[in-house]
N, CA, C and O atoms as a MOPAC input file, in Angstrom:
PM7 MOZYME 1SCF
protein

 N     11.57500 1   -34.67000 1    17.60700 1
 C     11.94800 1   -33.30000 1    17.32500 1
 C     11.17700 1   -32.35800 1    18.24500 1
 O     10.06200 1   -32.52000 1    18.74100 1
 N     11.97100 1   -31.40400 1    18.35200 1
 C     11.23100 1   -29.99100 1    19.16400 1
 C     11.10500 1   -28.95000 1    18.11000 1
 O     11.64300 1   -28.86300 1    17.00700 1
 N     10.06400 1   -28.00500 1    18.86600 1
 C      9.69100 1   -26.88900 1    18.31600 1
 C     10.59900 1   -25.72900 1    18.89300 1
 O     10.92000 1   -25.72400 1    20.08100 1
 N     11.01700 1   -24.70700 1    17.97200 1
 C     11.79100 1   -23.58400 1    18.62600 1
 C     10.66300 1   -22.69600 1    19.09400 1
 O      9.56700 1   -22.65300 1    18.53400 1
 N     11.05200 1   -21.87800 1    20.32400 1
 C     10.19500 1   -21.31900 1    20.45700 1
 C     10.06300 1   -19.99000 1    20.30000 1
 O      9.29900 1   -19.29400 1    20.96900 1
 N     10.93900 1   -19.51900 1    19.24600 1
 C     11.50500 1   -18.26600 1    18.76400 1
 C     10.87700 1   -18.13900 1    17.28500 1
 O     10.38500 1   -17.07000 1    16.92200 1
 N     10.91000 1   -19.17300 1    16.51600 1
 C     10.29500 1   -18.79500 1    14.65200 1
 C      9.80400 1   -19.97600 1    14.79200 1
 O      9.30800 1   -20.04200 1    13.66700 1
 N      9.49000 1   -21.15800 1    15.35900 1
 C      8.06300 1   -22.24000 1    15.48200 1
 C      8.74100 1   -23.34800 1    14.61900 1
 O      8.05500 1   -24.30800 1    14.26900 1
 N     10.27600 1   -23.25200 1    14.19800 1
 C     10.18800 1   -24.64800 1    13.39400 1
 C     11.13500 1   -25.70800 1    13.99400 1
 O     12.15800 1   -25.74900 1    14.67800 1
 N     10.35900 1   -26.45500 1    13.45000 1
 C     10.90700 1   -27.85300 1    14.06600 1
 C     12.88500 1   -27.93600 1    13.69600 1
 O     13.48800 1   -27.68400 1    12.65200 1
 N     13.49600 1   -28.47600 1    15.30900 1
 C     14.63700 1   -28.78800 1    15.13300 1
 C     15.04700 1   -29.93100 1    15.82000 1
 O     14.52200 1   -30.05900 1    16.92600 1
 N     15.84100 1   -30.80500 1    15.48000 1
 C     16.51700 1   -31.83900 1    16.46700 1
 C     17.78200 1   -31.75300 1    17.29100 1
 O     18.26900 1   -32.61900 1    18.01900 1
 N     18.41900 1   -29.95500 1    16.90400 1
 C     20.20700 1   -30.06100 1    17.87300 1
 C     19.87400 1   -28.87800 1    17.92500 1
 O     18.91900 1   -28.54700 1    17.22200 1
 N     20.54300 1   -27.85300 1    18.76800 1
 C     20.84200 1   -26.55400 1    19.06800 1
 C     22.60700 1   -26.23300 1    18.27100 1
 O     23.37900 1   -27.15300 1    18.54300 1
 N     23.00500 1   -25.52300 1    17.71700 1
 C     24.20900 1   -24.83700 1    17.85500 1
 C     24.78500 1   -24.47400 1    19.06300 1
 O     24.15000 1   -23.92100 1    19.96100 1
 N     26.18300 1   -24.81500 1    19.13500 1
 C     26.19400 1   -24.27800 1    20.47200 1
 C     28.14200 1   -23.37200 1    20.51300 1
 O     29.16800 1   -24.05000 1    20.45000 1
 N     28.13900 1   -22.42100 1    20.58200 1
 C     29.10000 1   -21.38700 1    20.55800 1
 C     29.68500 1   -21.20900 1    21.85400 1
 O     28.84500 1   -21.04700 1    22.73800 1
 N     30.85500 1   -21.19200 1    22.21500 1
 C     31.46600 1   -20.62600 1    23.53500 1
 C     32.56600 1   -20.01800 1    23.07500 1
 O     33.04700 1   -20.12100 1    21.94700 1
 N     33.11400 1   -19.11400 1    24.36100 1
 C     34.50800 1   -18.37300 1    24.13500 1
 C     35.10700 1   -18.97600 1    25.06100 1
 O     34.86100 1   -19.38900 1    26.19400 1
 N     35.96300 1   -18.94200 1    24.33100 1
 C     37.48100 1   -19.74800 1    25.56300 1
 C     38.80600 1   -18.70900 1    25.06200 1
 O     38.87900 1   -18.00600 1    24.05400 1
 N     39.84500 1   -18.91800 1    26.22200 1
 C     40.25600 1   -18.46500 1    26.21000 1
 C     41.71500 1   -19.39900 1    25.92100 1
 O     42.04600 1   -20.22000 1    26.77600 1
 N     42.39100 1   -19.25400 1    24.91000 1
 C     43.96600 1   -20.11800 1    24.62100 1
 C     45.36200 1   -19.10900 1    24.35800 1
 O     45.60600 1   -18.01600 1    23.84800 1
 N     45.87000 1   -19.87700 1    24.83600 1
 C     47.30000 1   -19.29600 1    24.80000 1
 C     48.45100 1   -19.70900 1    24.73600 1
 O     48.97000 1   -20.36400 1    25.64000 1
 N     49.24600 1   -19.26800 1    23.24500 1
 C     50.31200 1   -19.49200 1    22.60500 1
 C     51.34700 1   -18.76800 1    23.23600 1
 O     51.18800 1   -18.10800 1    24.26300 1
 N     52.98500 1   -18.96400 1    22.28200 1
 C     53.77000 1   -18.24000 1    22.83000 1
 C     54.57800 1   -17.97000 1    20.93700 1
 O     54.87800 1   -18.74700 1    20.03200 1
 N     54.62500 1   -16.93400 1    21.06100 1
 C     54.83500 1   -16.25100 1    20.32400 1
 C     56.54600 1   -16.11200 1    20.02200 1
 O     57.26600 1   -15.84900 1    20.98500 1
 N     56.95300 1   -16.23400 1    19.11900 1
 C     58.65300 1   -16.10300 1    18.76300 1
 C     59.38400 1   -15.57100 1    17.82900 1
 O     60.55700 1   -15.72100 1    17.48900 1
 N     58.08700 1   -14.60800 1    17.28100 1
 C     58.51900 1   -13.36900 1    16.50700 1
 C     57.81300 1   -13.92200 1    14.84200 1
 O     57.49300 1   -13.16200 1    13.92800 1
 N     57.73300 1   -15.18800 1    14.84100 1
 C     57.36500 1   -15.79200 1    13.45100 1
 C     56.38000 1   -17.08300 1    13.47500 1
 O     55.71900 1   -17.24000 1    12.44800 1
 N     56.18600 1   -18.09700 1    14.59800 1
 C     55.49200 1   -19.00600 1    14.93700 1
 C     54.89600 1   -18.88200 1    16.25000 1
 O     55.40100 1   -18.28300 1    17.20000 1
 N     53.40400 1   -19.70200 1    16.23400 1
 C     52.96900 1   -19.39300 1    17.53100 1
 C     52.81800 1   -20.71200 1    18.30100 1
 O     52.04900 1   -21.41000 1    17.64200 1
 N     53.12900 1   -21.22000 1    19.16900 1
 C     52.89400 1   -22.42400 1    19.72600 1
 C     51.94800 1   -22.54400 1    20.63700 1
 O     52.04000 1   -21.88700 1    21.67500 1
 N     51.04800 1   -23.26000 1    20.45400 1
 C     50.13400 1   -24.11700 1    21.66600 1
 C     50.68100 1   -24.30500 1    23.17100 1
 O     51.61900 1   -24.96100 1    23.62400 1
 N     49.61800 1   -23.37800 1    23.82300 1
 C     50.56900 1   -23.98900 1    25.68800 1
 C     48.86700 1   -24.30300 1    26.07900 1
 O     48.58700 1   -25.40400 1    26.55300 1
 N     47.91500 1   -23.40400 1    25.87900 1
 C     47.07300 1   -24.09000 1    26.68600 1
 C     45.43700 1   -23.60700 1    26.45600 1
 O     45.39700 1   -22.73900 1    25.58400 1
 N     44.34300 1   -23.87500 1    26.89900 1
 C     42.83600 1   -23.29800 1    27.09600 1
 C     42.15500 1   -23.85900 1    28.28000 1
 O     42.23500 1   -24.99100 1    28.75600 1
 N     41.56400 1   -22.97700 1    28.60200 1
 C     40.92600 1   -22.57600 1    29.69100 1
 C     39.46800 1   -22.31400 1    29.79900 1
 O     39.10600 1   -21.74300 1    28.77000 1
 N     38.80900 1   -22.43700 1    30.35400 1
 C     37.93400 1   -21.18800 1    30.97800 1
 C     37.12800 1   -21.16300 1    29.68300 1
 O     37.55800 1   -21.15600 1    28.53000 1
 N     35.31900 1   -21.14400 1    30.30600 1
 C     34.27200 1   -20.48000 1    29.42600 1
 C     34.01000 1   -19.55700 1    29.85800 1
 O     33.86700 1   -19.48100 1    31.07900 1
 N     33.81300 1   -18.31900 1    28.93000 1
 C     33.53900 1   -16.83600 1    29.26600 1
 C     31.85500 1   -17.13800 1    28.71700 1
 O     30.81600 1   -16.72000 1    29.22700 1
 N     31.96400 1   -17.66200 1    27.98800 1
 C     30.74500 1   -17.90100 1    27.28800 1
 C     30.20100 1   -19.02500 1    26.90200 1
 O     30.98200 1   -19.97300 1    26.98500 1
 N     28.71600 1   -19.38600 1    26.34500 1
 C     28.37300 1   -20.85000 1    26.67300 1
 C     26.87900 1   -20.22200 1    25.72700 1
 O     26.21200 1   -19.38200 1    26.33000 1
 N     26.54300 1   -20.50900 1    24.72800 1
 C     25.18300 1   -20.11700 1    24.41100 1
 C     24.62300 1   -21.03600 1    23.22500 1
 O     25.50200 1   -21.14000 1    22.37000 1
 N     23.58800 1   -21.66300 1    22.91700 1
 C     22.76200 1   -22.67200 1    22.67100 1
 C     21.57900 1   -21.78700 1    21.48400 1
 O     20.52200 1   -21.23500 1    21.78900 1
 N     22.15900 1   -21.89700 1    20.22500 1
 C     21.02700 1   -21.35300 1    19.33600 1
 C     19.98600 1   -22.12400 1    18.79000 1
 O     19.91200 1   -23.30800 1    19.12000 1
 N     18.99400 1   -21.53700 1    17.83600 1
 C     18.33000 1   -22.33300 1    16.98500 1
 C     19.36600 1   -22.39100 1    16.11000 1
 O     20.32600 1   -21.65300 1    15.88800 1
 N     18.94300 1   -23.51000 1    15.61900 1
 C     19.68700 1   -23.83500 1    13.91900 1
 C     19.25400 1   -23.35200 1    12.64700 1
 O     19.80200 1   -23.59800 1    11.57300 1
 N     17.89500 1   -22.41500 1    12.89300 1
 C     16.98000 1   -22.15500 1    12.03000 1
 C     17.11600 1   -20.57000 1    11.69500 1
 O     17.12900 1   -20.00100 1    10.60400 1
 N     17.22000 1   -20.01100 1    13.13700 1
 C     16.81900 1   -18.94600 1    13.33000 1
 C     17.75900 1   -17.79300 1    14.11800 1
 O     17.73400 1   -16.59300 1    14.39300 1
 N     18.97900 1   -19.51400 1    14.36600 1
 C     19.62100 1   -18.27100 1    14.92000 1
 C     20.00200 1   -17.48000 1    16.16900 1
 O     21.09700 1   -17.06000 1    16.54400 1
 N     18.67100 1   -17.39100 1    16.75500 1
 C     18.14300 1   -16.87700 1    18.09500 1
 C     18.91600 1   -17.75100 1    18.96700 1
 O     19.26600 1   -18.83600 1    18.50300 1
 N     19.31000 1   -17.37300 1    20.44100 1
 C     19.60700 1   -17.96100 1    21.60700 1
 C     18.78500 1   -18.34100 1    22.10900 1
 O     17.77700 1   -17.63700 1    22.17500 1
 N     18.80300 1   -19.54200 1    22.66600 1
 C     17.75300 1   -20.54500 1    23.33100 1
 C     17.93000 1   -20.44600 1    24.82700 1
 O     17.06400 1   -20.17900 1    25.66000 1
 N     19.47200 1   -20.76200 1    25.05300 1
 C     19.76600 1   -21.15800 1    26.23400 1
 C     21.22000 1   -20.88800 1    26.31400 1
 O     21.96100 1   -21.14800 1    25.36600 1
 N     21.79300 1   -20.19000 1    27.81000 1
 C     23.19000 1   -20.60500 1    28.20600 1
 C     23.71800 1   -21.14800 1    29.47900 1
 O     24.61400 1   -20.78400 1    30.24100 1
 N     22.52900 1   -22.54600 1    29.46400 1
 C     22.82600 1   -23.75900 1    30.22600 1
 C     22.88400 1   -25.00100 1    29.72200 1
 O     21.87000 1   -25.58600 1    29.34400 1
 N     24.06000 1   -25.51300 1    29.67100 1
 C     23.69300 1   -27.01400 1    28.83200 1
 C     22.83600 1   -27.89300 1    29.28600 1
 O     22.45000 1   -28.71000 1    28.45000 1
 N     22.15900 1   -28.03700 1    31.00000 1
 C     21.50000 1   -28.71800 1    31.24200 1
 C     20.08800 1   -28.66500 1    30.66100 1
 O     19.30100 1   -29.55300 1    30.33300 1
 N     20.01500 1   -27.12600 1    30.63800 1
 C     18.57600 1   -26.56100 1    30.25600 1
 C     18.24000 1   -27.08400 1    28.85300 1
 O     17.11300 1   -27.53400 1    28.64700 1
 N     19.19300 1   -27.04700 1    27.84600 1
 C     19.50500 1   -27.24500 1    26.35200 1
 C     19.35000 1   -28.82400 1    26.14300 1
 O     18.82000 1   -29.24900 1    25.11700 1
 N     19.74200 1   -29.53800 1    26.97000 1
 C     19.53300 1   -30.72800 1    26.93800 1
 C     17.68400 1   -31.34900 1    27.13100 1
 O     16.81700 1   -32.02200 1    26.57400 1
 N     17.94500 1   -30.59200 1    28.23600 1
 C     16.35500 1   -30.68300 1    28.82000 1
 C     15.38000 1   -30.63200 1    27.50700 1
 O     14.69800 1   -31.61300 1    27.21100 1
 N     15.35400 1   -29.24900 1    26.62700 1
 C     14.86600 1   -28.88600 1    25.62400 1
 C     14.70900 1   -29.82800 1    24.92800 1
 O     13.56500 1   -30.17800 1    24.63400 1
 N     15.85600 1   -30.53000 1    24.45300 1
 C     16.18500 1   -31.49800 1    22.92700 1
 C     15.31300 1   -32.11400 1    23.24100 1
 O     14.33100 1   -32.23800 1    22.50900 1
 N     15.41500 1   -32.73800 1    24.53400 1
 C     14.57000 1   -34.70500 1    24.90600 1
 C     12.90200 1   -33.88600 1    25.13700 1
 O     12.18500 1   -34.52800 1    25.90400 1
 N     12.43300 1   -32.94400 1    24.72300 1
 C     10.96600 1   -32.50400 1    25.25100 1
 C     10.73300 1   -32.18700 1    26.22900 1
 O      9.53600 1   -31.91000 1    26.30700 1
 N     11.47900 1   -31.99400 1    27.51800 1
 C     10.49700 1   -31.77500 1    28.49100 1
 C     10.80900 1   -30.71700 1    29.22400 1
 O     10.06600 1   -30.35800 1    30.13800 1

């Protein structure tokens, strides 16, 4: 386990949130699936606290394993 370094408590995973972007097609009453794309966003919390850690997965990874 790691320590957060935002409120000090011990965690073993980050949360991790992105925005993407998808797009249906619309037919006045149903929406259908065509596709997703693209991260606008990418960010790595505590699980504790909440706080953003990181919005690099390499970095986030780095974190988990200690070093």
């Amino acid at each position: 386990m790691v320590t957060c370094p935002k409120c000090g408590e011990e965690i073993d995973h980050l949360e991790n949130f992105r925005t993407v972007v998808r797009q249906f097609h619309f037919d006045g009453r149903n929406y259908f699936y065509v596709d997703t794309w693209g991260v606008d966003k990418d960010e790595y919390l505590c699980p504790e606290c909440g706080e953003v850690l990181f919005t690099d997965k390499r970095k986030a990874a780095k974190f988990l394993k200690g070093k």
